[in-house]
N, C-alpha and C positions, 0 to 999 in steps of 0.2 A: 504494500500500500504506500503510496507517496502520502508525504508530509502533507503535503492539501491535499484533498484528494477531490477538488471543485471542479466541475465542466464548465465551457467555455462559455454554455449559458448563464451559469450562475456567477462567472467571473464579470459578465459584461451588468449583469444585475443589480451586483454592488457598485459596479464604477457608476454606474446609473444613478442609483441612489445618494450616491455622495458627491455626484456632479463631475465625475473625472473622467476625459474622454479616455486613457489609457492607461495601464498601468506605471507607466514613464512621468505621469502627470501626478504622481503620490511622490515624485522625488525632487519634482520642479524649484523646492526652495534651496536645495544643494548643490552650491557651484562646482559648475565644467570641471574646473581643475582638482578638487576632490572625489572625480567618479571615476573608476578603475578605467583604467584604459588599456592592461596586457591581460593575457592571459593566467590562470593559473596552474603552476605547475602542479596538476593532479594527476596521477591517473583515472586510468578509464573507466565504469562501475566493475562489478566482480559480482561472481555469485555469491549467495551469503557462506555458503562452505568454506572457499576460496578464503574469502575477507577474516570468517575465525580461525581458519589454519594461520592466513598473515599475522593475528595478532597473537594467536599463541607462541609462535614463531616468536612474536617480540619480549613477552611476557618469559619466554625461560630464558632471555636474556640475566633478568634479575634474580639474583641471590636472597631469597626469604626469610625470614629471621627465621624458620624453622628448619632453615634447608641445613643447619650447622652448628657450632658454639656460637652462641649470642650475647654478646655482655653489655649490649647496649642501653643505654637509660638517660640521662641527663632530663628527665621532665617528658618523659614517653615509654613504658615500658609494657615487656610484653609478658602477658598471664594467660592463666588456663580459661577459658570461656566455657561452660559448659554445653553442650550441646541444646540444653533445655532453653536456655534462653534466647536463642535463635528463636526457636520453637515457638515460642509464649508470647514474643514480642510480633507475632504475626495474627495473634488469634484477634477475634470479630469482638473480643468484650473491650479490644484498643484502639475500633475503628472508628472511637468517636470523631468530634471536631476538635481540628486539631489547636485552633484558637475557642476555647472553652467561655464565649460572651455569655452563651445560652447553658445554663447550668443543665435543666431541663434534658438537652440532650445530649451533655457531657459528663454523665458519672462515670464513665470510666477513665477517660482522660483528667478527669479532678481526681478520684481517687485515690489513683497512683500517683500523681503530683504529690497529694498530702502525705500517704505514706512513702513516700520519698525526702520529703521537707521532714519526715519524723526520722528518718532514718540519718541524716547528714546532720540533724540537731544532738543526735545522743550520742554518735562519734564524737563530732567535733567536744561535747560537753558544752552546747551552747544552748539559751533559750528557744528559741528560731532560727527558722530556715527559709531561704526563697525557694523559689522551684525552679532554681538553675539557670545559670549564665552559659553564656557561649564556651569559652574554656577557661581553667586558671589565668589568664595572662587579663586578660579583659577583667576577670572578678580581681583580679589585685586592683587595677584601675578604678575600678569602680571603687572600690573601699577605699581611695585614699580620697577620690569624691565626698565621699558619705563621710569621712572624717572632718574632712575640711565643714562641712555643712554643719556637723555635730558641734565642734569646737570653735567654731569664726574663726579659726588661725589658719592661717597659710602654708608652713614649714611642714617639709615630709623629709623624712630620712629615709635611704632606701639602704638596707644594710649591703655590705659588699660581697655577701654570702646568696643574694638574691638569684635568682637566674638569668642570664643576662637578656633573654627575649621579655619576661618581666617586666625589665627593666625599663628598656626600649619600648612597649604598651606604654609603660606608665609615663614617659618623657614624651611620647604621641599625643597621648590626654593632655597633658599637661605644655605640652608647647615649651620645654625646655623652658620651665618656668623658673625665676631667680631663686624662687625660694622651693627646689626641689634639690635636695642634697642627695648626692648618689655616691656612695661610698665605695671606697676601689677594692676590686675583686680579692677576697681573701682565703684562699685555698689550705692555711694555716687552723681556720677557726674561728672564734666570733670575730675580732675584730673590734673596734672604736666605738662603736654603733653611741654608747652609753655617754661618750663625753658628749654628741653633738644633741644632746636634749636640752631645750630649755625654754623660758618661758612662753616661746613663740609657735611652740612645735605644735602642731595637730596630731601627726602621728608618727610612731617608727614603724618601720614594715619590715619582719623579720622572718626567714624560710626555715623551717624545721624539720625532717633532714633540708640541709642546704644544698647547696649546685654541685661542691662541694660533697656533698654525703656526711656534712659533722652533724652532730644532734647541739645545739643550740639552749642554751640557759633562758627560756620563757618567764619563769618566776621573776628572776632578777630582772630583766627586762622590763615587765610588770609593771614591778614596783618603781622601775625609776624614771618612767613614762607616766605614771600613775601620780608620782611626787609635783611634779610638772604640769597636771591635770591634761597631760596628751593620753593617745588612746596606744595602742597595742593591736596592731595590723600581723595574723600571722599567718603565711601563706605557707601551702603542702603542696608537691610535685606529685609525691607518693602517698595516694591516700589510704593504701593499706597499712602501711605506717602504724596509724589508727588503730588497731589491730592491738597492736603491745606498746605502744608509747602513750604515757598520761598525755588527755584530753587536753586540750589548748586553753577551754573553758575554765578549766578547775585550777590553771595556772595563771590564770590570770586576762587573759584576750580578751581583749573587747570586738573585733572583726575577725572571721575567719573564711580565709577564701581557700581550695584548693581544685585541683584537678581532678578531676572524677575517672580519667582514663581506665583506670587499673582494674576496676570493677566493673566487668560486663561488657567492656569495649574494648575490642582489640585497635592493634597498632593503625590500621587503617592508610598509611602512608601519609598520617600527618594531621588527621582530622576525615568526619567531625570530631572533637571530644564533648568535654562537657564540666563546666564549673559550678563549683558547691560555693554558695556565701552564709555564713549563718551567724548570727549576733546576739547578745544580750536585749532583752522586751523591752527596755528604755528607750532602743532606739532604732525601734520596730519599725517607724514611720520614717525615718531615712533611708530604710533600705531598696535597695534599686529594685528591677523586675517584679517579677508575680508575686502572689502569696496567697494560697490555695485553704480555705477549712473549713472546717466539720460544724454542719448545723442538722436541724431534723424539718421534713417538708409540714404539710398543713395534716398531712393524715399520723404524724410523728415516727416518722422513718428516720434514720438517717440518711443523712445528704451529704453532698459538697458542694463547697460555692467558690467562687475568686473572691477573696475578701477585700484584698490588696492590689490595687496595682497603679503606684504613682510613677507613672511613666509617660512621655512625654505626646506620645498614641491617644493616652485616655483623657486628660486634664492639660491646662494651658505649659505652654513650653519652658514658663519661666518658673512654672511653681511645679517642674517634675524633677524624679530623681533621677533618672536616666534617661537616655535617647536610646537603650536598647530594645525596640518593642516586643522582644520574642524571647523563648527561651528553649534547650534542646532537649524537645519533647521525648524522641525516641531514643536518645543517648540516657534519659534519665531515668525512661522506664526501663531498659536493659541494666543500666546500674540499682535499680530496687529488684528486678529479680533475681540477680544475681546475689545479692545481698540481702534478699531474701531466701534463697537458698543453704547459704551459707549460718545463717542466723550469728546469732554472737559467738558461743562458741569455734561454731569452723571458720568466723573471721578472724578470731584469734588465733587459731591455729594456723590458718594461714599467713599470718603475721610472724608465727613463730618458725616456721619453716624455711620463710625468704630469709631472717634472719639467721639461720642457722646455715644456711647455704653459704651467705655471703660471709660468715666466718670460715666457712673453708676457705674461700676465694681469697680471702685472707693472706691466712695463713700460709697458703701453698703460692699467692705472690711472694710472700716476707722472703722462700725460699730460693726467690732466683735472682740472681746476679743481676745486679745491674737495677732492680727494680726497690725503690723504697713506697712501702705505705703510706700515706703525708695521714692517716686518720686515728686518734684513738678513740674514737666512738663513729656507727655509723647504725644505719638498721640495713640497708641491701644495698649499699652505693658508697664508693670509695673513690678517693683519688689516689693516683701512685705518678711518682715522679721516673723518667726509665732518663737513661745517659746518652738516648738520640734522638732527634725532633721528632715528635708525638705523629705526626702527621704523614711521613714518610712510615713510620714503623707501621701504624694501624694500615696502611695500605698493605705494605709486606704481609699483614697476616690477613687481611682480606683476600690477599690473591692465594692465600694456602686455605679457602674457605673458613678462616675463622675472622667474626664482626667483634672486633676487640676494646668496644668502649667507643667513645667519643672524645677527640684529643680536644683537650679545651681552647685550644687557639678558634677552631674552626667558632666555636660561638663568643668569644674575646679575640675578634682579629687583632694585630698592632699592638698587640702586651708580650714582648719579649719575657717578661715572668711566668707565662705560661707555655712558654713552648714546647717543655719536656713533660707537661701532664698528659693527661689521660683518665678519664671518666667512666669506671665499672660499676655496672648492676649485676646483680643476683637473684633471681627470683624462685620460684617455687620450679620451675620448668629448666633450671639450671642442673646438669648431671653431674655424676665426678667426672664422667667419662671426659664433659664439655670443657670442667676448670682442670682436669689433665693434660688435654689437648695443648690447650692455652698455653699455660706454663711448658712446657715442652715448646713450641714454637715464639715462644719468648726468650727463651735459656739461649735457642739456634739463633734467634736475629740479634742477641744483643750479645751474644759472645766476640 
């Protein structure tokens, strides 16, 4: 079937009706010198056969993160998916509307919004939840918005631990605003973050595990964000994290953004993913996007409704909180099934597994020449420093089928202090077989 698939009668119908003698005459306000004038170099059509042999053709080009040892991570990692959740996220109780105006004939898409919003409020340890940003990088943006709006202050600290695409979102937003302090990349550990607080600060925004892979002092942070009456912005790459490290909430946060990737979403080549924001009830009414909950209708069922949503779609532009009008519907319902699947227990346990993976990885780096750990604490992500540009090496072991981290220049171009790192995960999908490989074709390229 062609893309229109209109007859000539019905083409001239329309032209008719809108008053155009030809189809040429729908392009009449775009000048001569703007309309293509060569040809394009395409080929010819192909049978559809033909056309999928060509792109498979293309497609085993690429190396899969399954196709081998994987250690890749830096703010994207890849987990077990269960088969079920494919499955569920296709059935008819999710075929509501996908913009949920009309409650009426959206319980299933409120629903799962709500128990999504309950799900991302009891990890994080926070009061509330929205029903999801676009991804972590955009919810860090947002929250340093909704700080500012909280506090009338201007100043944002972005600690130097932050991830550096993070970073660059929140410098987007913010137009390289004077009073955006962006602290320089610290692959040591916290870092300054604490002296540059003071009375002017709105927020610090601090990533727990870091880009980095350190686990991060929240409390202290806290308290001296807290002393200052700024807020405590604390973003997560890895949200199974969650899993085995204390709640953000009960440490102290007042904002909590993270990535949702890791639950229910695979790697996908980059997106979609999907961001978690969730806060303290104080400051319920600044927060960006949806907000989905539980009432009972007129015959006392229960319901769901949109309760929330000051967003710049619904109410005037000047009095919204964001300009995002959407949220990721179907990323969000694959991360509540999934995590509803797992319930608490097997998210702890899955928590405790990537962890214990990543102390082998560990440990069987400490043991090859050439390579130093830079972490002493991490939950599934490390950095190591090797004795030849980062960059060149991971290629070498890419071309012996192993994906060996991400060397940190590639997302810190132009910082000669990072040229010999290198960026490893560990996750539940990680074998001995894969961190023996490694180490072995580490020991060979760096000898």
């Amino acid at each position: 079937m062609r893309y229109l698939p209109h007859s000539d009668h019905e083409r001239a119908e329309m032209l008719g009706v809108i008053g155009a003698a030809n189809i040429d005459a729908l392009f009449s306000a775009v000048p001569k010198s703007a309309l293509k004038s060569f040809t394009l170099d395409l080929p010819a059509h192909s049978p559809e056969f033909l056309v999928e042999a060509h792109l498979r053709a293309l497609s085993n080009k690429n190396h899969a993160a399954g196709n081998g040892p994987f250690f890749v991570g830096a703010g994207a990692y890849r987990h077990h998916v269960p088969a079920t959740v494919h499955h569920l996220i296709q059935r008819s109780e999710w075929l509501t509307a996908y913009t949920p105006y009309q409650p009426e004939i959206s319980q299933g898409t409120l629903q799962m919004l709500f128990e999504f919003q309950t799900q991302v409020a009891k990890i994080t340890g926070m009061d509330v939840a929205n029903a999801s940003l676009y991804d972590g990088s955009t919810g860090t943006a947002e929250a340093v918005l909704m700080a500012r709006r909280l506090t009338r202050r201007n100043k944002i600290v972005l600690s130097g631990g932050l991830h550096p695409h993070y970073r660059d979102v929140v410098k987007s937003y913010l137009k390289d605003d004077a009073d955006l302090v962006c602290l320089s990349p610290s692959p040591q550990g916290q870092g300054d973050i604490l002296d540059h607080i003071d009375g002017n600060t709105a927020a610090i925004v601090i990533q727990t595990p870091d880009f980095y892979g350190h686990l991060r002092n929240l409390k202290g942070a806290a308290e001296a964000a807290h002393a200052q009456g700024a807020l405590l912005i604390v973003v997560i790459t890895e949200v199974v994290s969650l899993g085995l490290l204390e709640a953000p909430g009960a440490l102290g946060a007042d904002i909590v953004v993270a990535e949702g990737q890791s639950i229910g979403n695979a790697l996908n080549f980059g997106g979609p993913y999907l961001g978690l924001m969730a806060t303290r009830k104080e400051f319920i009414r600044q927060m960006p996007g949806r907000l989905c909950g539980e009432t009972v209708d007129a015959d006392g069922n229960r319901g769901f409704v949109l309760t929330l949503s000051t967003r710049e779609q619904h109410i005037r532009r000047e009095k919204a909180t964001s300009n995002i009008c959407t949220n990721s519907g179907l990323c969000a319902l694959a991360f509540s099934i999934h995590m509803g699947l797992l319930g608490e227990a097997g998210f702890t346990r899955l928590a405790r597994l990537n962890h214990a993976t990543a102390i082998k990885l560990a440990d069987a780096l400490d043991s090859v020449p050439g390579v130093e750990v830079l972490n002493k604490t991490f939950f599934n992500e490390m950095t190591i420093r090797v004795t030849q540009p980062a960059v060149s090496l991971v290629e070498r072991l890419a071309r012996r089928g192993i994906l060996a981290g991400v060397p940190a220049s590639r997302l810190l171009p132009g910082d000669p202090d990072v040229d010999h790192l290198i960026i490893l995960a560990a996750t539940e999908l990680t074998t001995d077989g894969d961190i023996a490989a490694l180490t072995a074709a580490l020991t060979e390229e760096l000898a």
